[in-house]
C-alpha positions as CSV (number, residue, x, y, z in Angstrom):
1,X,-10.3,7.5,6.0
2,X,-9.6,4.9,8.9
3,X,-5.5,3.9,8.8
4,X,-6.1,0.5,8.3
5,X,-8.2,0.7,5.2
6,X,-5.8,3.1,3.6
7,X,-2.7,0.7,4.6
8,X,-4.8,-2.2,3.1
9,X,-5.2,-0.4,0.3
10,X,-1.1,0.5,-0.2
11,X,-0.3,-3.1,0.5
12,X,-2.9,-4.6,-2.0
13,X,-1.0,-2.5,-4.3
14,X,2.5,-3.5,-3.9
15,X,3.5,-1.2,-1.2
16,X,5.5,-2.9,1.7
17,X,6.3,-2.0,5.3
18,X,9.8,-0.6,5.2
19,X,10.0,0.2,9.2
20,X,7.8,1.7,11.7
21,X,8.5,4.9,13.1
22,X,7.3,6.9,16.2
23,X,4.7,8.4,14.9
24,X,5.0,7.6,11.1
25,X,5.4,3.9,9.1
26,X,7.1,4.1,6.4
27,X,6.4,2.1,2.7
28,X,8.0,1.7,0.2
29,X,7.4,0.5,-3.8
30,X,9.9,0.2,-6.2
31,X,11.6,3.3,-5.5
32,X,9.0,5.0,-4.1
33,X,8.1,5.9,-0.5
34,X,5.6,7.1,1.5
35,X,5.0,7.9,5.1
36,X,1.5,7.3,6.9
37,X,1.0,8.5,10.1
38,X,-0.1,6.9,13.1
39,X,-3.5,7.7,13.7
40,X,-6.8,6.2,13.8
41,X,-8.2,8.6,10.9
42,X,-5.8,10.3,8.3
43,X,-7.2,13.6,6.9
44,X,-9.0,13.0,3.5
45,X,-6.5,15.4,1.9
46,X,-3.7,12.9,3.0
47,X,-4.8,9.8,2.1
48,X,-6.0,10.9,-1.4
49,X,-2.7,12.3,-2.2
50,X,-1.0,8.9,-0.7
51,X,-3.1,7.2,-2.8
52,X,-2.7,9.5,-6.0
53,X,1.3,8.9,-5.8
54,X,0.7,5.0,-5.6
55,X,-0.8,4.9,-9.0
């Protein structure tokens, strides 16, 4: 999955840019947080679990 449709997806659910990292940014919801790494495709296995927690 490309970065920027994941991250679209996390903000169109509430999630919001906490701070930006080296190589990770960092969102948050509620009391809740995930970390998304900066790279043009996250592994399918990542972005499903990123997107399991959100909901």
């Amino acid at each position: 999955m490309k970065r920027k449709d994941l991250i679209k997806l996390l903000e169109k659910n509430g999630w919001e840019l906490v701070r930006n990292g080296a190589q990770h940014d960092v969102y948050r919801k509620g009391k809740d947080q995930e970390t998304i790494p900066r790279h043009s495709e996250i592994p399918e296995i990542l972005a499903k679990k990123s997107l399991k927690d959100e909901i």
